[in-house]
Backbone as XML, in Angstrom:
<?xml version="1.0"?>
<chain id="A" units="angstrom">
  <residue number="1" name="UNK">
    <atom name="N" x="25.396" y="33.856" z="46.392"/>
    <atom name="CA" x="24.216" y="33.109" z="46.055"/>
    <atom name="C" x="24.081" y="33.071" z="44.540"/>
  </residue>
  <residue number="2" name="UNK">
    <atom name="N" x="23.708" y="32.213" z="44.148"/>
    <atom name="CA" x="23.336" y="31.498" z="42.619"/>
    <atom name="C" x="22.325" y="32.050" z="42.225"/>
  </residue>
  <residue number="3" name="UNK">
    <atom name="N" x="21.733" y="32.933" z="40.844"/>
    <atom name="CA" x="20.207" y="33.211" z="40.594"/>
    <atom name="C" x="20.203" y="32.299" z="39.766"/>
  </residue>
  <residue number="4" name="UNK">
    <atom name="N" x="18.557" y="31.773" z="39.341"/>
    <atom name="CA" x="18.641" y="30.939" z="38.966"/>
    <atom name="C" x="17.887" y="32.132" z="37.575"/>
  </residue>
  <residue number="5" name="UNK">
    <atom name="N" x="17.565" y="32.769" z="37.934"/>
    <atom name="CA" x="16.811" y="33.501" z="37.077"/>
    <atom name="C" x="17.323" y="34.339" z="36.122"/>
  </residue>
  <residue number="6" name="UNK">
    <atom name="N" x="18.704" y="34.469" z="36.338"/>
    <atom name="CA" x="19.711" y="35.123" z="35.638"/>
    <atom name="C" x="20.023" y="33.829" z="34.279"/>
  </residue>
  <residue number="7" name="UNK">
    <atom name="N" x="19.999" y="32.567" z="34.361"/>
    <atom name="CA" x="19.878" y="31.824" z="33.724"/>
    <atom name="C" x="19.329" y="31.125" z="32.730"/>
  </residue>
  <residue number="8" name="UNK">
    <atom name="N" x="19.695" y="31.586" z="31.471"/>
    <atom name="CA" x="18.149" y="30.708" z="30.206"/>
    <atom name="C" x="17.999" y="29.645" z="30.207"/>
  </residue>
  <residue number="9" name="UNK">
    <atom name="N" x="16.650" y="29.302" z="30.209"/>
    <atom name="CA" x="15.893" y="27.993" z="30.616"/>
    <atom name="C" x="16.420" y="27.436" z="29.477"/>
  </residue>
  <residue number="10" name="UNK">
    <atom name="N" x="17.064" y="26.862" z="28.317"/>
    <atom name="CA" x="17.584" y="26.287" z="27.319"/>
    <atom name="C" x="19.127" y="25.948" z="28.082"/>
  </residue>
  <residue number="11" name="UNK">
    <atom name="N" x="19.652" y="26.248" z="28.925"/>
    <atom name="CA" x="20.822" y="25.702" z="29.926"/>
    <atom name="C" x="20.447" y="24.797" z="30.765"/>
  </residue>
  <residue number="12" name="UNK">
    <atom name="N" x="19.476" y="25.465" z="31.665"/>
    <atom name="CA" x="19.281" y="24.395" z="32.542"/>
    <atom name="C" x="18.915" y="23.042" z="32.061"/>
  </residue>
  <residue number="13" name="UNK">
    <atom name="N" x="17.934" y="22.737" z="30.537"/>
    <atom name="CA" x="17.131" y="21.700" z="30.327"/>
    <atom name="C" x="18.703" y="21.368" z="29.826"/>
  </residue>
  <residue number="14" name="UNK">
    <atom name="N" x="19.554" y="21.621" z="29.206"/>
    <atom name="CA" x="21.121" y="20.950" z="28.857"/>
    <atom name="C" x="21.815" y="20.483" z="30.192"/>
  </residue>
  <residue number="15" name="UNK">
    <atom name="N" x="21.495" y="21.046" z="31.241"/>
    <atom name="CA" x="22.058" y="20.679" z="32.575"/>
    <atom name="C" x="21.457" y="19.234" z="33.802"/>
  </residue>
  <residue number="16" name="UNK">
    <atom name="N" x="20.568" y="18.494" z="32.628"/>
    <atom name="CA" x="19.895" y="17.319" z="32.837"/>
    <atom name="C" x="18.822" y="17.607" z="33.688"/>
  </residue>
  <residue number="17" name="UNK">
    <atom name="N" x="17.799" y="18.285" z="33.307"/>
    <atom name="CA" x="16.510" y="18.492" z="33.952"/>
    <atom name="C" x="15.565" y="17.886" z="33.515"/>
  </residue>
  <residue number="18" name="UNK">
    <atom name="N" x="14.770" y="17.416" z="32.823"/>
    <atom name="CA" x="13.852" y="16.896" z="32.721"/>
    <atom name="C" x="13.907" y="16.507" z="31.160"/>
  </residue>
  <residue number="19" name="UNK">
    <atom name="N" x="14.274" y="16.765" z="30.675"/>
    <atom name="CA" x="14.506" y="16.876" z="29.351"/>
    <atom name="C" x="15.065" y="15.197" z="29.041"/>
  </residue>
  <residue number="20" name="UNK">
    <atom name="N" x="16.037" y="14.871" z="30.194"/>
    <atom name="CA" x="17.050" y="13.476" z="29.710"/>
    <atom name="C" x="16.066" y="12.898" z="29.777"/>
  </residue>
  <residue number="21" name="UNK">
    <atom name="N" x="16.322" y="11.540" z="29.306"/>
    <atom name="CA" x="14.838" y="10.662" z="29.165"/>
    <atom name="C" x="15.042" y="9.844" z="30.215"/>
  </residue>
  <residue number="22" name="UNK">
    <atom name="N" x="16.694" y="9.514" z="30.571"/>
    <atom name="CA" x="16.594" y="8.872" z="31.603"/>
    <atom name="C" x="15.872" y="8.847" z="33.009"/>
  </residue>
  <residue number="23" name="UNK">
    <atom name="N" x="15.933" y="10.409" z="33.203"/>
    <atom name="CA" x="15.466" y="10.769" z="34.452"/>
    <atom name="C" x="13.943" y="10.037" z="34.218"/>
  </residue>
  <residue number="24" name="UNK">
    <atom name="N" x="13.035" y="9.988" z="33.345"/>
    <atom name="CA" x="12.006" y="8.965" z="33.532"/>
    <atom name="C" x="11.801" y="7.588" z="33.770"/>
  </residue>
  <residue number="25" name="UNK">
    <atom name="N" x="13.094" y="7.121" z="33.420"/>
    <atom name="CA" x="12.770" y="5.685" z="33.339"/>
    <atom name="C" x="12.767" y="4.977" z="34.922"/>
  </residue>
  <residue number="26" name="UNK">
    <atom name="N" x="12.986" y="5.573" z="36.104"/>
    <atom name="CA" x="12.716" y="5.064" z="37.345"/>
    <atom name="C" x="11.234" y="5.189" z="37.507"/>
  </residue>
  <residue number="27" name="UNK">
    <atom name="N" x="10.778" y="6.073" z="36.854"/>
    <atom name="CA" x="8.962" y="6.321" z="37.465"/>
    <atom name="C" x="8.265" y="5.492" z="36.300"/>
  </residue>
  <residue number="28" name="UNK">
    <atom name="N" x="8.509" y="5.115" z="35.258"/>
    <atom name="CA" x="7.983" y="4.173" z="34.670"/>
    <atom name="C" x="8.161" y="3.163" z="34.767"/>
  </residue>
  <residue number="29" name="UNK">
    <atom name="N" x="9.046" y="2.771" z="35.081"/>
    <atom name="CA" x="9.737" y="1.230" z="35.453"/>
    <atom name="C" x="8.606" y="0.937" z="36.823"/>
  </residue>
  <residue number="30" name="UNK">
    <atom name="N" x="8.252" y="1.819" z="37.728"/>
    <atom name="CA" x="7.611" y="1.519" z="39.300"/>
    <atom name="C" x="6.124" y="1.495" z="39.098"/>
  </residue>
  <residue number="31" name="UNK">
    <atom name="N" x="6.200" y="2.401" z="38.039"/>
    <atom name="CA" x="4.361" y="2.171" z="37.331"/>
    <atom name="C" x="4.364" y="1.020" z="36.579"/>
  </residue>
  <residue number="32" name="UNK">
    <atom name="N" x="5.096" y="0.293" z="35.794"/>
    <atom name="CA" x="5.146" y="-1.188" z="35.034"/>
    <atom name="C" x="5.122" y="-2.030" z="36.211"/>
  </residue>
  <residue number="33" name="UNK">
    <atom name="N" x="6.195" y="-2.449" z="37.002"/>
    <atom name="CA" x="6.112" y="-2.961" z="38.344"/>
    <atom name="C" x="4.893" y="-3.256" z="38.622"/>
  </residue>
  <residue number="34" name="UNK">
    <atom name="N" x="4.288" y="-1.747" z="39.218"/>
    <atom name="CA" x="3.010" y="-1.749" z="40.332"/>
    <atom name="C" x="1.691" y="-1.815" z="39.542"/>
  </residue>
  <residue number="35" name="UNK">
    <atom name="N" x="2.066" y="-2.123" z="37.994"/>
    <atom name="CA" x="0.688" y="-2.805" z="37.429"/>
    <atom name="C" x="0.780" y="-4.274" z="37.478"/>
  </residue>
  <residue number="36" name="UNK">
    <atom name="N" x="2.203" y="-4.521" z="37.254"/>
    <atom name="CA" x="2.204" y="-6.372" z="37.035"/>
    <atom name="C" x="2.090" y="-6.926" z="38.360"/>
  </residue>
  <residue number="37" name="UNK">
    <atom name="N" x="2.171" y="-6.161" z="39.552"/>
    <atom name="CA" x="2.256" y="-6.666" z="40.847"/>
    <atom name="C" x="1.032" y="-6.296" z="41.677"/>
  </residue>
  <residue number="38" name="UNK">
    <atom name="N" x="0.375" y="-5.292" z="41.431"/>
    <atom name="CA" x="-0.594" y="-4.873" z="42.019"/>
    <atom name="C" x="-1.917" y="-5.005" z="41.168"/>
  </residue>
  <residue number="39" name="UNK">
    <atom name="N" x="-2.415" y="-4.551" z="40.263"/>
    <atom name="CA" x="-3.590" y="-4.218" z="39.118"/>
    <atom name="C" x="-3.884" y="-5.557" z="38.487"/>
  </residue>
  <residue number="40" name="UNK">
    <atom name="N" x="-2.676" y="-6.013" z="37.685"/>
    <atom name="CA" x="-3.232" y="-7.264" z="37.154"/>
    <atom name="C" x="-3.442" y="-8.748" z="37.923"/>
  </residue>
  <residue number="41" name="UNK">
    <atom name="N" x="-2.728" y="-8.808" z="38.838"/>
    <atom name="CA" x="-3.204" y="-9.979" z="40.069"/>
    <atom name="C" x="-4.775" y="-9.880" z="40.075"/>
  </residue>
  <residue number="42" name="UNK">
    <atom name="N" x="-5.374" y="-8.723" z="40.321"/>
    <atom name="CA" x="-6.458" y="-8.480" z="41.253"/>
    <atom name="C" x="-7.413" y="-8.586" z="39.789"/>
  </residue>
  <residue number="43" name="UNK">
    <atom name="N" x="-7.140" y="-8.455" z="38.547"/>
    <atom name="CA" x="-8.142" y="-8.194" z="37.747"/>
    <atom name="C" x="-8.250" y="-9.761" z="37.022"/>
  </residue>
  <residue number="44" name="UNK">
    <atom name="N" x="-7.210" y="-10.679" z="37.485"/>
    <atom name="CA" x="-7.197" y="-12.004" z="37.444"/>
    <atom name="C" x="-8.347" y="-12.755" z="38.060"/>
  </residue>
  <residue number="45" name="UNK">
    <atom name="N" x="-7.865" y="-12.327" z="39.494"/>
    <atom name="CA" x="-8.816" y="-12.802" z="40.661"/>
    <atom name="C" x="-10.326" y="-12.439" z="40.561"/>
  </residue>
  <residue number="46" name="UNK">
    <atom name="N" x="-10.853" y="-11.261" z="40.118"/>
    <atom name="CA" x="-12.282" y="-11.201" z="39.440"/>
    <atom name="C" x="-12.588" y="-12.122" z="38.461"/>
  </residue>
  <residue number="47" name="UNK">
    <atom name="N" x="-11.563" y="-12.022" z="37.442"/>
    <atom name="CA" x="-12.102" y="-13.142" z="36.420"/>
    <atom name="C" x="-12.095" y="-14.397" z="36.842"/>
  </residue>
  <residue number="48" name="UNK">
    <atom name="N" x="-11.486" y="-15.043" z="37.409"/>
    <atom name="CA" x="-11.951" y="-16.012" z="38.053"/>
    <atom name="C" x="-12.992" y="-16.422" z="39.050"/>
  </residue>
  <residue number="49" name="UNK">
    <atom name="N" x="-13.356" y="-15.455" z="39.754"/>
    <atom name="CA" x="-14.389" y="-15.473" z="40.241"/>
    <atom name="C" x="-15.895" y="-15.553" z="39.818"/>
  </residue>
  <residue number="50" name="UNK">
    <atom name="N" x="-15.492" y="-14.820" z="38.504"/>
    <atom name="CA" x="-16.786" y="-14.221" z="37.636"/>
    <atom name="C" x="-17.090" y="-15.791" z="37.385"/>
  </residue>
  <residue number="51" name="UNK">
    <atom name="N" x="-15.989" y="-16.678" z="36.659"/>
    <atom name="CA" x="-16.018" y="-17.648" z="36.081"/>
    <atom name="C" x="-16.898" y="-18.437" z="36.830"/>
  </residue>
  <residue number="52" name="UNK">
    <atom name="N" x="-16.240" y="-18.664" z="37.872"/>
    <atom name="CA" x="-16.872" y="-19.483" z="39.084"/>
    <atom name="C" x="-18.026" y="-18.882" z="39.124"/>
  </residue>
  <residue number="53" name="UNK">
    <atom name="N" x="-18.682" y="-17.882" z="39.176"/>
    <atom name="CA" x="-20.029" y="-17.892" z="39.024"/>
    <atom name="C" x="-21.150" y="-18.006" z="38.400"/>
  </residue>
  <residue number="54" name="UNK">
    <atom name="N" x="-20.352" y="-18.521" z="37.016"/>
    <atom name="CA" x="-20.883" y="-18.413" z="35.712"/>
    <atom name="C" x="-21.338" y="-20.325" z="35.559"/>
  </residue>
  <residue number="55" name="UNK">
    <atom name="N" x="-20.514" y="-20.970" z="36.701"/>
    <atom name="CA" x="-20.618" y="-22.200" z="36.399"/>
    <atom name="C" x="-21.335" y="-22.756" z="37.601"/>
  </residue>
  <residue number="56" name="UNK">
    <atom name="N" x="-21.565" y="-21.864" z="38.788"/>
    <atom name="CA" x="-23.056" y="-22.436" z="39.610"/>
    <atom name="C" x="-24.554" y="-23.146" z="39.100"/>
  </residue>
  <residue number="57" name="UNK">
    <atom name="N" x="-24.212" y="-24.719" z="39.734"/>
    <atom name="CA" x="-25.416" y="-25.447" z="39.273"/>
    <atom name="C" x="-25.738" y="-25.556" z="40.284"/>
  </residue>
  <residue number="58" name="UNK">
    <atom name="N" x="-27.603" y="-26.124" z="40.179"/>
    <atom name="CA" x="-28.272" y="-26.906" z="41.015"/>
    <atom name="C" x="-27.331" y="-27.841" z="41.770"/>
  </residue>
  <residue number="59" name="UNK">
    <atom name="N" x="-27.618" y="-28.176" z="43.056"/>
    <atom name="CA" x="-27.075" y="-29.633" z="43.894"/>
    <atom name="C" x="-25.418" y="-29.126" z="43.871"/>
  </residue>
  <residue number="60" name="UNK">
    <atom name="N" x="-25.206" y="-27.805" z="43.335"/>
    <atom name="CA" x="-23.492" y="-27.693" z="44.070"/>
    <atom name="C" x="-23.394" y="-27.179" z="45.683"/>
  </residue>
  <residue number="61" name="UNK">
    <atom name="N" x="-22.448" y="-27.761" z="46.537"/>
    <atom name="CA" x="-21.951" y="-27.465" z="47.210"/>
    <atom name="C" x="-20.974" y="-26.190" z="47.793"/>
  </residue>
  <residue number="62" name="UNK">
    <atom name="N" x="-21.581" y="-24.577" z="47.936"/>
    <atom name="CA" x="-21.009" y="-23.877" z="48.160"/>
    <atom name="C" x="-20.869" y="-23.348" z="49.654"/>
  </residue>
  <residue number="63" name="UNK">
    <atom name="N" x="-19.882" y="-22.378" z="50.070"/>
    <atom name="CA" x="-19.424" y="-21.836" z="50.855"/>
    <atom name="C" x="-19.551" y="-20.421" z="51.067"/>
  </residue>
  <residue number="64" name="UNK">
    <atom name="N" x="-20.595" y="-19.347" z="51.270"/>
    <atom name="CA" x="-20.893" y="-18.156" z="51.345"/>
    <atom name="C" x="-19.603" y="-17.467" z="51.945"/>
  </residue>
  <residue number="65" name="UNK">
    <atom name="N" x="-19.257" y="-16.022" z="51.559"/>
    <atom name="CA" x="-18.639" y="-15.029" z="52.069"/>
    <atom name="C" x="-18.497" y="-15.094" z="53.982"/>
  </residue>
  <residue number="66" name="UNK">
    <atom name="N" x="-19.870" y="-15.316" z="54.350"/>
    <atom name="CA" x="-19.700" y="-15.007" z="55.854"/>
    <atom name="C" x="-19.512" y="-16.693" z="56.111"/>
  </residue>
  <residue number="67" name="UNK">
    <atom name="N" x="-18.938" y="-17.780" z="55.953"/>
    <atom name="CA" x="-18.587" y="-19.104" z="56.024"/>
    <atom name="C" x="-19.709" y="-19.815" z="56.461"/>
  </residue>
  <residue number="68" name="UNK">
    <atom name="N" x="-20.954" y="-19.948" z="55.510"/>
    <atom name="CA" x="-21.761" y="-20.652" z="55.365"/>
    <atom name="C" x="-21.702" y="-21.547" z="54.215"/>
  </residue>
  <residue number="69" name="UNK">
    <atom name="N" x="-22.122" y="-23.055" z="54.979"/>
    <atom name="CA" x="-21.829" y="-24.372" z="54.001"/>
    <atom name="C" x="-23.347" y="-24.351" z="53.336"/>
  </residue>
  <residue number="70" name="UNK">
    <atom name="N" x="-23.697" y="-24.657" z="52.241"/>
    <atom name="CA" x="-25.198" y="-24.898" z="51.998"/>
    <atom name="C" x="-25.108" y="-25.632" z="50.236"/>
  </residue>
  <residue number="71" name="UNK">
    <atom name="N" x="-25.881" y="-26.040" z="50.191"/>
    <atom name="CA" x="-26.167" y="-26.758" z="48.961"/>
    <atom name="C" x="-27.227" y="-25.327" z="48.045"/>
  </residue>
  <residue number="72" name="UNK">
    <atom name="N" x="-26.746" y="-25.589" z="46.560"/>
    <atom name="CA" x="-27.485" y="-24.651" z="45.636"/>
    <atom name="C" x="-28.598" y="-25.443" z="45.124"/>
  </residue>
  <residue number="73" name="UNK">
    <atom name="N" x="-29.993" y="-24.641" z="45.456"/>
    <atom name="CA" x="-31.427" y="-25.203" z="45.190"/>
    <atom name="C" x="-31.592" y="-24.411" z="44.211"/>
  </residue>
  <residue number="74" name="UNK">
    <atom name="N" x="-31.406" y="-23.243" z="43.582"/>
    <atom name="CA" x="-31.816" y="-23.340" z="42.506"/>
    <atom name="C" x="-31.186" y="-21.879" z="42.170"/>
  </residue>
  <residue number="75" name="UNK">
    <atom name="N" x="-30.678" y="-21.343" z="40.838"/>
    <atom name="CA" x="-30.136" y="-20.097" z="40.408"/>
    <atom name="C" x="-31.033" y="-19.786" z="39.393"/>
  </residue>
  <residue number="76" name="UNK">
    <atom name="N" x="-30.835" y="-18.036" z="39.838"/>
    <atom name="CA" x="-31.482" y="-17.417" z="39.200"/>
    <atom name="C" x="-30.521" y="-16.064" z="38.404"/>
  </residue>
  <residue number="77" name="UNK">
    <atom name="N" x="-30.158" y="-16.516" z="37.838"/>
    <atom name="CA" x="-28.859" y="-15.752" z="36.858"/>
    <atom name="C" x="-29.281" y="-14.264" z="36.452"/>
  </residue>
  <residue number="78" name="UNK">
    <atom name="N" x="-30.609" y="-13.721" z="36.198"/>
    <atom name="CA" x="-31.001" y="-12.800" z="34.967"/>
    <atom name="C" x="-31.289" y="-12.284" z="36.983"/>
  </residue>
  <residue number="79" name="UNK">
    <atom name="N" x="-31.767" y="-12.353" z="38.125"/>
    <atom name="CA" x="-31.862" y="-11.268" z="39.220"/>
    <atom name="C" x="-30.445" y="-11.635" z="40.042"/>
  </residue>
  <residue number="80" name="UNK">
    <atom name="N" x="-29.499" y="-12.420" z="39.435"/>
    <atom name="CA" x="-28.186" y="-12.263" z="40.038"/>
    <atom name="C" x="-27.950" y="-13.210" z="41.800"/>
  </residue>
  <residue number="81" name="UNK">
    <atom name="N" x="-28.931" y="-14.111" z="42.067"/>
    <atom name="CA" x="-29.384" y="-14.891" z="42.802"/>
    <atom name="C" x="-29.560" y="-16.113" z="43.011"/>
  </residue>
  <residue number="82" name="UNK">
    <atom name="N" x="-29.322" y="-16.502" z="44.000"/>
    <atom name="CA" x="-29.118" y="-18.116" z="44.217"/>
    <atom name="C" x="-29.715" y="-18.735" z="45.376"/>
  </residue>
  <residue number="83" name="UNK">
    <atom name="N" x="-30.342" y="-19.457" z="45.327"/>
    <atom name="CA" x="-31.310" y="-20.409" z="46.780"/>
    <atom name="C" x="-30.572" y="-21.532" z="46.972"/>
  </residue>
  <residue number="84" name="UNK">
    <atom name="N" x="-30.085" y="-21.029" z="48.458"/>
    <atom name="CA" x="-29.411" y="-22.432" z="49.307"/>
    <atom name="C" x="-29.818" y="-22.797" z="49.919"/>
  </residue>
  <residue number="85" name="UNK">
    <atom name="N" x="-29.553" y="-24.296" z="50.744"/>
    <atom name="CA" x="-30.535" y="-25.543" z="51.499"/>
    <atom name="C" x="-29.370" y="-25.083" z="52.581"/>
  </residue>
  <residue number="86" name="UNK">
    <atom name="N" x="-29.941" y="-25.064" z="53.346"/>
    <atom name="CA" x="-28.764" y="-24.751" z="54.847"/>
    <atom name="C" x="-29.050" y="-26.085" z="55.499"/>
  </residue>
  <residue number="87" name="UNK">
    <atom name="N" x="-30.003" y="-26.741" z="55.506"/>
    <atom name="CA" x="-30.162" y="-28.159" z="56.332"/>
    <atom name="C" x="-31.131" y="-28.740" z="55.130"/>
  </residue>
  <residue number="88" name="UNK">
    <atom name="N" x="-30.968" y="-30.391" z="55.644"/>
    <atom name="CA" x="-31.558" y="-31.418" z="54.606"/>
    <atom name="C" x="-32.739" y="-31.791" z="55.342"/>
  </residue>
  <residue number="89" name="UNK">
    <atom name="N" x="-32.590" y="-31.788" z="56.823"/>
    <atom name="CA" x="-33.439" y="-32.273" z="57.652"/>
    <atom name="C" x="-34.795" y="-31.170" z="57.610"/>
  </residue>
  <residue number="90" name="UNK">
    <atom name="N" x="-34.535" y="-30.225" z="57.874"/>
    <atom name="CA" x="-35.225" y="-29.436" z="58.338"/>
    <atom name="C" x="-36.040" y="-28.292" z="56.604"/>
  </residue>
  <residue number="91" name="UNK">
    <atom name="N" x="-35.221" y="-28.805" z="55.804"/>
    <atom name="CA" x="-35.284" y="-27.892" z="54.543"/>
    <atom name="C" x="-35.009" y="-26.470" z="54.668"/>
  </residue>
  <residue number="92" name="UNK">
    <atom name="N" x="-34.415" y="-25.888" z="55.379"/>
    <atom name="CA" x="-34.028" y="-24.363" z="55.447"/>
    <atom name="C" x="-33.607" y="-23.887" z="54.259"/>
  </residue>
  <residue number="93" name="UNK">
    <atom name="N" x="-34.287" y="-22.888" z="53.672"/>
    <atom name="CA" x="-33.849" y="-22.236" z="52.591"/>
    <atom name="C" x="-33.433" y="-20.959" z="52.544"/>
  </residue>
  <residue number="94" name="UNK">
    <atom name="N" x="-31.965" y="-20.437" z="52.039"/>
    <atom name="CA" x="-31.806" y="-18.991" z="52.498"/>
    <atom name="C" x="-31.932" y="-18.570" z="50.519"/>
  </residue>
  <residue number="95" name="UNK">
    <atom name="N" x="-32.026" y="-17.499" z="50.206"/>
    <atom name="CA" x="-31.963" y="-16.484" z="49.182"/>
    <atom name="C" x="-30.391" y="-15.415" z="49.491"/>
  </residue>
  <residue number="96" name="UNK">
    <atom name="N" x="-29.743" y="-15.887" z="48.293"/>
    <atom name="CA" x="-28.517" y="-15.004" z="48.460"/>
    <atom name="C" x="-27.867" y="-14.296" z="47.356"/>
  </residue>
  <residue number="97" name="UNK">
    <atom name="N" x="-27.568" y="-13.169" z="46.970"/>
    <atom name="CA" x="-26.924" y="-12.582" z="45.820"/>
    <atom name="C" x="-25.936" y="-13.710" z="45.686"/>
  </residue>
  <residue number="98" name="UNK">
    <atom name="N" x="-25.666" y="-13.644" z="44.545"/>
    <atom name="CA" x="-24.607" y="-14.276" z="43.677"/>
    <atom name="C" x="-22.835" y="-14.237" z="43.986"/>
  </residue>
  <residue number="99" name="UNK">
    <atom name="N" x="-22.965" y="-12.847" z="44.340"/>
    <atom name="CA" x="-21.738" y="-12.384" z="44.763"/>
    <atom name="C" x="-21.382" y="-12.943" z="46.371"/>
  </residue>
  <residue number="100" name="UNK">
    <atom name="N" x="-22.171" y="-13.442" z="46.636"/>
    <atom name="CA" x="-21.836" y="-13.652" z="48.438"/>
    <atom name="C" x="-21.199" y="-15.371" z="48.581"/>
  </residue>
  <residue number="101" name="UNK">
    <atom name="N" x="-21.345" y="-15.721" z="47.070"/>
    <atom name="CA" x="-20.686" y="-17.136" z="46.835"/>
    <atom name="C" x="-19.090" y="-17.083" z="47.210"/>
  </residue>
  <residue number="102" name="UNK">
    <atom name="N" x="-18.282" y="-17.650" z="47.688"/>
    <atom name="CA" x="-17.066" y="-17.522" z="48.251"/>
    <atom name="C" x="-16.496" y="-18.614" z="47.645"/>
  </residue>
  <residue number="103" name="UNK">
    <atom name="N" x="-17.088" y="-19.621" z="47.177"/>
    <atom name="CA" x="-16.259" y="-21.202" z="46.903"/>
    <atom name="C" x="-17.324" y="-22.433" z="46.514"/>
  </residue>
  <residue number="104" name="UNK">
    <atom name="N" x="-16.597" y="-22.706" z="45.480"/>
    <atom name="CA" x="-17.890" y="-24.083" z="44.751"/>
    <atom name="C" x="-16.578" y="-24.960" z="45.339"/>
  </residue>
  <residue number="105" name="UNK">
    <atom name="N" x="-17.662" y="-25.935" z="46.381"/>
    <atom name="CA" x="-16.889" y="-27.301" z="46.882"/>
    <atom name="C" x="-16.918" y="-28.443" z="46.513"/>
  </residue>
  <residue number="106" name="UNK">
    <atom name="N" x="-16.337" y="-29.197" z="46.338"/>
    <atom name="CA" x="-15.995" y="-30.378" z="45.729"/>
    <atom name="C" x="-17.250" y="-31.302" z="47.052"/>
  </residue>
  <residue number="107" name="UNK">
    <atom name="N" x="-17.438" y="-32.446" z="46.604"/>
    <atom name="CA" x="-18.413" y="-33.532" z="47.302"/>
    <atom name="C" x="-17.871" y="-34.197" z="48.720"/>
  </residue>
  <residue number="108" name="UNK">
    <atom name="N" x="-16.123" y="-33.791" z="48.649"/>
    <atom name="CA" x="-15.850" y="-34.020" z="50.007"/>
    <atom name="C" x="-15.193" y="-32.987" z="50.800"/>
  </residue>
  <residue number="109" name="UNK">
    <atom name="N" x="-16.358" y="-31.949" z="50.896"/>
    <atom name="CA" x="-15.508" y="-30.444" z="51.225"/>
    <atom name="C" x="-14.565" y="-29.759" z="51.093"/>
  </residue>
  <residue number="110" name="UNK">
    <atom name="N" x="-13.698" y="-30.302" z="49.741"/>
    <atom name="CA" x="-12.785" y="-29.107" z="49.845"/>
    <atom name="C" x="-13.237" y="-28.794" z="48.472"/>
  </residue>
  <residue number="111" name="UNK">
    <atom name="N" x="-12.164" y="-27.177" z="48.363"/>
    <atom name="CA" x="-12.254" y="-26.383" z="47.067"/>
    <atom name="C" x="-12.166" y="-27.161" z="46.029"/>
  </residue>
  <residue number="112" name="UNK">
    <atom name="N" x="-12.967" y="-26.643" z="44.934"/>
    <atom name="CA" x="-12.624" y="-26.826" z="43.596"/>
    <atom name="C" x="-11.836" y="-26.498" z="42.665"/>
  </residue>
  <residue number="113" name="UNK">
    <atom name="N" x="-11.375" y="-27.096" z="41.424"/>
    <atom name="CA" x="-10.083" y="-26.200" z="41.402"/>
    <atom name="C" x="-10.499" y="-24.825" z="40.115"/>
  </residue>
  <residue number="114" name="UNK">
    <atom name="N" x="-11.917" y="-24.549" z="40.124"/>
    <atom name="CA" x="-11.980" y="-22.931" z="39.381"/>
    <atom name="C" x="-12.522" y="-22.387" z="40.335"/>
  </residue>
  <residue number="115" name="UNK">
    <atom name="N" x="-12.453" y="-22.598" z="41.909"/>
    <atom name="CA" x="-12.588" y="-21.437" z="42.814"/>
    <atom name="C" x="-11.830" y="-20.990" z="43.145"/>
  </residue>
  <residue number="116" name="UNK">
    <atom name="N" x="-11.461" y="-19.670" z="44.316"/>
    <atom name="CA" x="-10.194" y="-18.818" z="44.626"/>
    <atom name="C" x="-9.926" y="-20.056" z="45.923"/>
  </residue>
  <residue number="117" name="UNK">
    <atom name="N" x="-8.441" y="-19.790" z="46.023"/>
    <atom name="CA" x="-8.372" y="-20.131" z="47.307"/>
    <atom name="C" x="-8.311" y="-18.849" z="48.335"/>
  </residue>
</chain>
């Protein structure tokens, strides 16, 4: 059997232990990777979203989180809030955080192009 302890630690780090630099460059390379593939996608997709919320007007056409169609009656930016018309007929008005906006629609139902798809 081999001691390892019989051995000065100034050998082993010569015997490619941690010391080579190479031995790092697989775990940094997978952390560069899994930021450009994972972290920055997603911190994209907020900013765009943010955007899109930054540009909610009166009389837009949105699409709530739980897939509600409704027209925007009126925003209230500074409590983070927005009043939608759920019917024209009937005037239904719902009150909804800001964040529950899912999609500003274009006039013939589809997306716009600074919402997510």
């Amino acid at each position: 059997m081999f001691d390892l302890t019989a051995v000065p630690v100034h050998i082993l780090a010569q015997e490619g232990g941690f010391a080579n630099p190479l031995t790092w460059l697989p775990i940094v390379a997978i952390l560069v990777l899994g930021y450009f593939m994972l972290i920055r996608p997603e911190q994209k997709k907020a900013s765009d979203a943010q955007k899109m919320l930054e540009g909610i007007k009166k009389n837009d056409p949105v699409e709530t989180i739980g897939g509600i169609i409704a027209t925007v009656v009126s925003v209230k930016k500074d409590q983070q809030e927005v009043v939608l018309r759920l019917d024209d007929k009937s005037g239904t008005e719902m009150r909804v955080r800001m964040r529950a906006i899912a999609t500003i629609l274009s006039r013939e139902g589809k997306t716009s192009d600074n919402a997510e798809s």
